[in-house]
matplotlib code that plots the C-alpha trace (Angstrom):
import matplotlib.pyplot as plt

x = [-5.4, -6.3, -6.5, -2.8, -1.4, -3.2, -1.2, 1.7, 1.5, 0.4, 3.4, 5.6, 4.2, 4.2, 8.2, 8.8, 6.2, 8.6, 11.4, 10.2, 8.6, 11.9, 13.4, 11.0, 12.0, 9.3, 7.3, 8.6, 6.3, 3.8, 5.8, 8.1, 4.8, 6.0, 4.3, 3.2, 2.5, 1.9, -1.3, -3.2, -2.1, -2.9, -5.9, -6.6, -5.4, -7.8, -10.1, -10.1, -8.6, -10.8, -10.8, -7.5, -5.5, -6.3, -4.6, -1.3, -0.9, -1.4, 1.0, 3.7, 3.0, 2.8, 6.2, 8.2, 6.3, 7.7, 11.3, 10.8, 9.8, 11.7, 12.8, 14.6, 16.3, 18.4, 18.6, 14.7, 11.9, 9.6, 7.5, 7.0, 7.2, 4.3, 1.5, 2.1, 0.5, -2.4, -3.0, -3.2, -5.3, -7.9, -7.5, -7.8, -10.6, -12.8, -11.5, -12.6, -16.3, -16.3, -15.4, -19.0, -19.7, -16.0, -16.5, -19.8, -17.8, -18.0, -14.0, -15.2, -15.0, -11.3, -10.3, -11.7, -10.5, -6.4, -6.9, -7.9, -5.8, -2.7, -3.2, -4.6, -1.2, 0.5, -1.5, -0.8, 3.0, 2.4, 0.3, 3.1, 6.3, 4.3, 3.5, 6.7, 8.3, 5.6, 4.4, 1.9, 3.4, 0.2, 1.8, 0.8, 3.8, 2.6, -1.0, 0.2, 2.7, -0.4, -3.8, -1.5, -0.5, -3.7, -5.0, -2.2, -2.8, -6.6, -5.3, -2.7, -5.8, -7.8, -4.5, -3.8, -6.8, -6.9, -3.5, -4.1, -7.8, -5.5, -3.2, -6.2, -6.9, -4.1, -4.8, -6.6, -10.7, -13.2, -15.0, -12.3, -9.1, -7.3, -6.8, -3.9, 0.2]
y = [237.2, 236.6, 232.7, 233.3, 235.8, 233.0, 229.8, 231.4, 232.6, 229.1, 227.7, 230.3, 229.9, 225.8, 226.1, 228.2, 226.5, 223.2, 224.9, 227.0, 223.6, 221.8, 224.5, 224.9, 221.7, 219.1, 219.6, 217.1, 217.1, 215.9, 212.8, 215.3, 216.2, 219.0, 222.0, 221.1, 223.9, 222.9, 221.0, 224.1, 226.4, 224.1, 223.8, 227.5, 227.4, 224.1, 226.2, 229.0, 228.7, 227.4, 223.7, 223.7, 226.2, 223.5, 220.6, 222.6, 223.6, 220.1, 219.0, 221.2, 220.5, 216.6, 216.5, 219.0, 217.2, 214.0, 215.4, 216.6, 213.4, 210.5, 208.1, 205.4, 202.7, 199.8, 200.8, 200.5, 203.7, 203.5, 206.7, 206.4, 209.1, 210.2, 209.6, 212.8, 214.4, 211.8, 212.7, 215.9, 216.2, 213.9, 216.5, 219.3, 217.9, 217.6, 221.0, 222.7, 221.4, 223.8, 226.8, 227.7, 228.2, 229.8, 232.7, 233.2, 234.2, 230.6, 230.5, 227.8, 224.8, 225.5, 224.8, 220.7, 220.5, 221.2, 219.6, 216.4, 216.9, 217.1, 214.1, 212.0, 212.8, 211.9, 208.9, 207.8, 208.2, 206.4, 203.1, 203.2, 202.9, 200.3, 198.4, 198.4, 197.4, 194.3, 195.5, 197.8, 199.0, 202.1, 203.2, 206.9, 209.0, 207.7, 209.0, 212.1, 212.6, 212.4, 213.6, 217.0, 218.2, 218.5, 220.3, 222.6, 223.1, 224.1, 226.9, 227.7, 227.5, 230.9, 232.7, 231.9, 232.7, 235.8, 237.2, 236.2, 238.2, 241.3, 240.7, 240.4, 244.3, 244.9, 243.1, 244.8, 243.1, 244.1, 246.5, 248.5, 248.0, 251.1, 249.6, 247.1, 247.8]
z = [125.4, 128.8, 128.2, 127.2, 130.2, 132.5, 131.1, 131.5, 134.6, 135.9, 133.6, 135.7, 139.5, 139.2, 137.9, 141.3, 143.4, 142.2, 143.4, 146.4, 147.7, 147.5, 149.6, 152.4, 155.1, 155.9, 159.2, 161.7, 164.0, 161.6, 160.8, 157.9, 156.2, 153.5, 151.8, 148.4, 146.4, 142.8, 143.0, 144.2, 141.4, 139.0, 140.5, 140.6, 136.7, 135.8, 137.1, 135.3, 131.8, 129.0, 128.5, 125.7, 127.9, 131.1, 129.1, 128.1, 131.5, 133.0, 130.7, 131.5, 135.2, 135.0, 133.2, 135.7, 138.3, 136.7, 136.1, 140.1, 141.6, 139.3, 142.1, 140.7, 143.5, 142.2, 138.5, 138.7, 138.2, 141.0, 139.9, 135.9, 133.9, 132.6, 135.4, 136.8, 133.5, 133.4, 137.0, 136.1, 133.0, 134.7, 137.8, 135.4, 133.8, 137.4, 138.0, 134.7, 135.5, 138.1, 135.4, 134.7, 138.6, 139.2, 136.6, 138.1, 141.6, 143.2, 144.2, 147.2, 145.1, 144.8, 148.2, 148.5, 144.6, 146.0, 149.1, 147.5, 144.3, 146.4, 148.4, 145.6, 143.9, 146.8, 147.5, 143.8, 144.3, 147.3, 145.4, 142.5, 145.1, 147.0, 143.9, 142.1, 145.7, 145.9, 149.4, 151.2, 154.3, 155.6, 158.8, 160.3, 159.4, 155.4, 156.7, 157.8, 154.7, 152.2, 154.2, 155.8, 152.3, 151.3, 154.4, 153.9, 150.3, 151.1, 153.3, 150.3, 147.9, 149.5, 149.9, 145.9, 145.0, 146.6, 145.8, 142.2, 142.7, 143.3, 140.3, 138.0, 138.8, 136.8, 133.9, 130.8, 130.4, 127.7, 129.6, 130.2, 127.8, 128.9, 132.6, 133.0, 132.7]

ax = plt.figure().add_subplot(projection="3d")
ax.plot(x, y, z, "-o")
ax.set_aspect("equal")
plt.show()
């Protein structure tokens, strides 16, 4: 039951993190870095569903994340459908290693799990434009557009966790079924 109130709660908070992210303008004084808020609760939700639960929800991600970020120029896809959802089952896969220690009370390895999630996403966005565009152009606003994300989603990553550590209070557990709604 839990397993279940959890995927869809990570199925509802990365559809408005897609759109909430989209919304919020980049940061131009580091080179239009932007807030990327969809790594981190999948990583919170890798994290702590069981292993089945993990890949539905980084399917569902990968393909809004896909839907999000097609970028086609010329008639030709730059970003290819469907990397978005490897990217994040192999994340999610990492990430549910961690389970075992996170149900334990361990919530630290959350925080270098999003911040390297998000940039690795965004570095792989960044390798599959320069690829299908036949050259590698590394210049500091590209540094600061994928290494800032992911500092901004480990700051994200605490504050998720511990706002969704409040919510949980109201959830029913086996110790106590009468507490919750």
């Amino acid at each position: 039951m839990r397993a279940a109130i959890g995927l869809l709660a990570s199925f509802a908070g990365v559809f408005v993190a897609l759109l909430v992210q989209q919304a919020i303008p980049p940061v131009h004084a580091f080179e239009g870095a932007r807030w990327l808020f969809v790594p981190a609760i999948f990583c919170l939700a890798a994290i702590s569903l069981p292993f089945p639960a993990m890949l539905g929800a980084a399917l569902f991600t990968g393909f809004l994340c896909d839907l999000a970020y097609l970028h086609v120029v010329g008639g030709q896809v730059e970003i290819a459908l469907g990397c978005s959802i490897i990217f994040f089952v192999i994340l999610g896969s990492v990430a549910n290693g961690f389970r075992p220690s996170f149900e334990r009370g361990r919530w630290w390895p959350l925080v270098p799990l999003s911040a390297v999630g998000t940039s690795s996403f965004l570095l792989l966005q960044f390798a599959m434009i320069s690829l299908r565009r036949q050259s590698l152009e590394i210049e500091a606003a590209v540094a600061w557009r994928i290494l800032l994300p992911g500092a901004l989603a480990a700051v994200f990553s605490v504050a998720l966790y511990f706002a969704v550590r409040q919510l949980e209070g109201l959830l029913p557990s086996p110790s106590n079924p009468g507490r919750g709604f």
